[in-house]
C-alpha positions in Angstrom: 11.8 3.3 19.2 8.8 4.0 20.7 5.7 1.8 21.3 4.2 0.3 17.9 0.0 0.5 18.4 -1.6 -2.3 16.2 -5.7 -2.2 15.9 -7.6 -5.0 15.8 -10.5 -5.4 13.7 -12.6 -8.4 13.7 -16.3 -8.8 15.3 -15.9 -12.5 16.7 -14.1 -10.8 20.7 -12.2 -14.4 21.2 -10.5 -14.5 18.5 -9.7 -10.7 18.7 -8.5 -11.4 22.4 -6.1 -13.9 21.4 -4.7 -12.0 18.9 -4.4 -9.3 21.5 -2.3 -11.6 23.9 0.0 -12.7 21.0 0.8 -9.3 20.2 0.8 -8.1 23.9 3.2 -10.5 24.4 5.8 -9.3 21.7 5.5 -5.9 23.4 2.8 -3.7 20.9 0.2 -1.3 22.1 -3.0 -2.8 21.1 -7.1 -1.6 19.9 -9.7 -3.5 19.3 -13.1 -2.3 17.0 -15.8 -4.9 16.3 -16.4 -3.5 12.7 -15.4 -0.8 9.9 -16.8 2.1 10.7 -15.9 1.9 14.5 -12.2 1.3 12.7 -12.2 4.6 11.1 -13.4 6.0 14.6 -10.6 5.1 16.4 -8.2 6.0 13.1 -9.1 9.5 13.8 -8.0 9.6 17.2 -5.1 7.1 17.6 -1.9 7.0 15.9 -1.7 3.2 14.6 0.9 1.5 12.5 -0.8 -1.6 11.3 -4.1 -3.2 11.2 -5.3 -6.7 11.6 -8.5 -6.5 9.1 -11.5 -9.3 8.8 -13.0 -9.5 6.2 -16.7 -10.3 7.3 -18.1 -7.7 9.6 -21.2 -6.2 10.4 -21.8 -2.6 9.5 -18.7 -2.0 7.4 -16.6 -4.9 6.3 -13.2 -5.1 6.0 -13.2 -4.8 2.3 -15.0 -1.2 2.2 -12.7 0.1 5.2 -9.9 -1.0 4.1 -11.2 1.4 0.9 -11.9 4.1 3.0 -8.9 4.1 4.8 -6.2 3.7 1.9 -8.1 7.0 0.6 -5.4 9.5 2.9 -3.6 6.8 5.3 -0.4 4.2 3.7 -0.9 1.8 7.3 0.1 -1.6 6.7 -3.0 -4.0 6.3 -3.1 -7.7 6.7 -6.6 -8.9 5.8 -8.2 -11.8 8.4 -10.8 -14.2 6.9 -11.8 -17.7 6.8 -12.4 -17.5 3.3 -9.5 -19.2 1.4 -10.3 -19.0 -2.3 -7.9 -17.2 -4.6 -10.2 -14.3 -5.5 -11.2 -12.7 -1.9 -7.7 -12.9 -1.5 -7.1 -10.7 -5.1 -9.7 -8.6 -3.8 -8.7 -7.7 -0.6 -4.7 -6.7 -2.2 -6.5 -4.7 -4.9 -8.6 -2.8 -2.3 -5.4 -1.7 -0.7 -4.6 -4.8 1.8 -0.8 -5.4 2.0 -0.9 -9.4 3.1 -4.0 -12.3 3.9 -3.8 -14.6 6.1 -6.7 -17.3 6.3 -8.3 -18.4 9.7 -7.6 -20.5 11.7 -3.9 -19.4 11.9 -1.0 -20.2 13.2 0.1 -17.8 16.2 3.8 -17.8 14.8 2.4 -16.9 11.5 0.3 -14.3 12.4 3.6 -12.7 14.2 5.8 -12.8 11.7 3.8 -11.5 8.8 3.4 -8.3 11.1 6.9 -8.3 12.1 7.5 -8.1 8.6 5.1 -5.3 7.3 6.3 -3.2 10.9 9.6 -3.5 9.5 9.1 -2.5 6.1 6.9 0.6 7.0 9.1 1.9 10.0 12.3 1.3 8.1 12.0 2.1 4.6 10.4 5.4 5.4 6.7 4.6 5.6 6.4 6.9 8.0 7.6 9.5 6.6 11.0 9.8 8.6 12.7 10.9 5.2 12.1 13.8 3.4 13.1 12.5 -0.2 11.3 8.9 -0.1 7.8 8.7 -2.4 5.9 5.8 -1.2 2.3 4.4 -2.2 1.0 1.1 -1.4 4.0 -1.0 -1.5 5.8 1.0 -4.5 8.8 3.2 -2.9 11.3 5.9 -4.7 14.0 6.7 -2.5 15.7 9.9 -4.3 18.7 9.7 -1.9 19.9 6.5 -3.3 18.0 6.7 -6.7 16.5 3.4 -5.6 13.0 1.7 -6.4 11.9 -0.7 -4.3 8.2 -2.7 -4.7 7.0 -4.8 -1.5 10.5 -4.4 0.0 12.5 -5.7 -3.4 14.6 -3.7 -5.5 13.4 -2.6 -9.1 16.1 -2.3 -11.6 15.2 1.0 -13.7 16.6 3.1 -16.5 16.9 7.0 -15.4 14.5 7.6 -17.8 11.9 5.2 -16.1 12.9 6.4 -12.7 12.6 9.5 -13.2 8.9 9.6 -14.5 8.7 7.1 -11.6 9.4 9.7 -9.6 7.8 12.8 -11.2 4.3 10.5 -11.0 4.7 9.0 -7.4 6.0 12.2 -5.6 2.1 13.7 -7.2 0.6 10.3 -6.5 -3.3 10.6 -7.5 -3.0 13.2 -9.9 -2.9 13.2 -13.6 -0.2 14.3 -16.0 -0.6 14.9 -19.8 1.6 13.1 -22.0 3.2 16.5 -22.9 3.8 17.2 -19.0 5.1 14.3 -18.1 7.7 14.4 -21.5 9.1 18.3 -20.3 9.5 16.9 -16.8 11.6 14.3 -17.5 13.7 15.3 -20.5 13.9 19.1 -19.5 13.0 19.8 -23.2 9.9 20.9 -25.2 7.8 18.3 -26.2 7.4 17.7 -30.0 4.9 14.3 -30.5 6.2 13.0 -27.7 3.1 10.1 -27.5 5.0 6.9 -28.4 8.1 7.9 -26.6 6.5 8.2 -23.4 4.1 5.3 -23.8 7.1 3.1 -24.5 8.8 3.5 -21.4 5.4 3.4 -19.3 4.7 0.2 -20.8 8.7 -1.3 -19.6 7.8 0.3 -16.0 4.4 -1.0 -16.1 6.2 -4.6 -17.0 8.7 -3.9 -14.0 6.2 -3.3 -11.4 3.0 -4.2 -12.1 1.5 -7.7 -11.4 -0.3 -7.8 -14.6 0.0 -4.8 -16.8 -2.4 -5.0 -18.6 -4.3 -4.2 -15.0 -2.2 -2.1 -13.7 -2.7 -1.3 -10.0 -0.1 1.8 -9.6 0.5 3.0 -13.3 -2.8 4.4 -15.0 -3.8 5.7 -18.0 -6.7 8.1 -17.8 -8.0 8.2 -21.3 -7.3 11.6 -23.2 -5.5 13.1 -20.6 -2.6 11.5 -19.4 -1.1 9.1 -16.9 -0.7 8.5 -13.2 0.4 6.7 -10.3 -2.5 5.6 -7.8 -2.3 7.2 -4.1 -3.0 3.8 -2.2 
């Protein structure tokens, strides 16, 4: 496999130089950026697979990049602050972050949650190395193996649910009418199809979501349809 490239983003320099030696030292390609927007600079250039996001930065924060880049890139992001209540830590998944961890951490840690999130993205098809794999945030549709998988766990669906699963995901940010999404899945005119289709969102919703009644993948978009968010 070739070299993994992980940036760095954090404006404190020691504590972005040790991170630097720890991941040196399991072998990745490392970048630094002391903020946001010099982030996104370097994301235009360099092909990275992960980032290492504080949350406190001049300029930009990590919050608003992590925005910006989630807009066109699917990168793993673990968020880095010395904040430890529960709602920066809500905040920073539902901007797009795949994992926290709080400062000051421990080296091992810090390894092995990127370990993890490298392995996820290079080997369930993050990267696009399969043709028939739909992916947003951590929600995958494999259409080889008629599989769902959400942060690396398997979804048990019906074929009903994965297949407007898959219809929404592989269009991921765009919205379908009720009567769209009803023809694409059961290959038949629709005919009042409203509660049949809301039904089976709301078991999905139940399957994937955190809270549904918040959804962070499948949304309504009132009087027109539904969709699945492109995170």
């Amino acid at each position: 496999m070739k070299e993994l490239t992980i940036l760095v983003c954090d404006d404190d320099r020691e504590i972005a130089g040790a991170i630097e030696v720890y991941l040196k030292n399991e072998g990745y390609r490392v970048l630094k950026a002391a903020d946001g927007l010099e982030a996104l600079e370097i994301l235009q250039k360099e092909t990275v697979h992960l980032i290492l996001m504080d949350i406190m930065m001049p300029r930009m924060d990590g919050m608003k990049a992590t925005m910006r880049i989630r807009e066109n890139k699917n990168i793993p992001i673990i968020m880095l602050s010395a904040k430890t209540e529960d709602y920066d830590k809500i905040m920073g998944l539902n901007m797009g972050a795949d994992d926290y961890i709080t400062k000051p951490f421990n080296p091992l840690e810090l390894i092995a949650r990127v370990k993890s999130q490298l392995r996820r993205y290079v080997n369930l098809g993050s990267m696009e190395q399969k043709k028939n794999v739909y992916t947003t945030g951590g929600l995958m549709i494999d259409d080889e193996t008629k599989t769902v998988t959400l942060d690396g766990e398997q979804v048990v669906v019906t074929p009903i649910e994965y297949g407007i699963l898959k219809y929404l995901t592989e269009n991921a940010g765009k919205v379908f009418s009720i009567d769209q999404i009803y023809e694409a899945v059961w290959k038949e005119p629709a005919f009042n199809p409203e509660n049949t289709v809301a039904v089976h969102v709301r078991r999905i919703r139940e399957k994937i979501e955190i809270n549904p009644k918040e959804p962070r993948y499948l949304k309504v978009v009132w009087g027109i349809g539904y969709k699945i968010e492109k995170l």
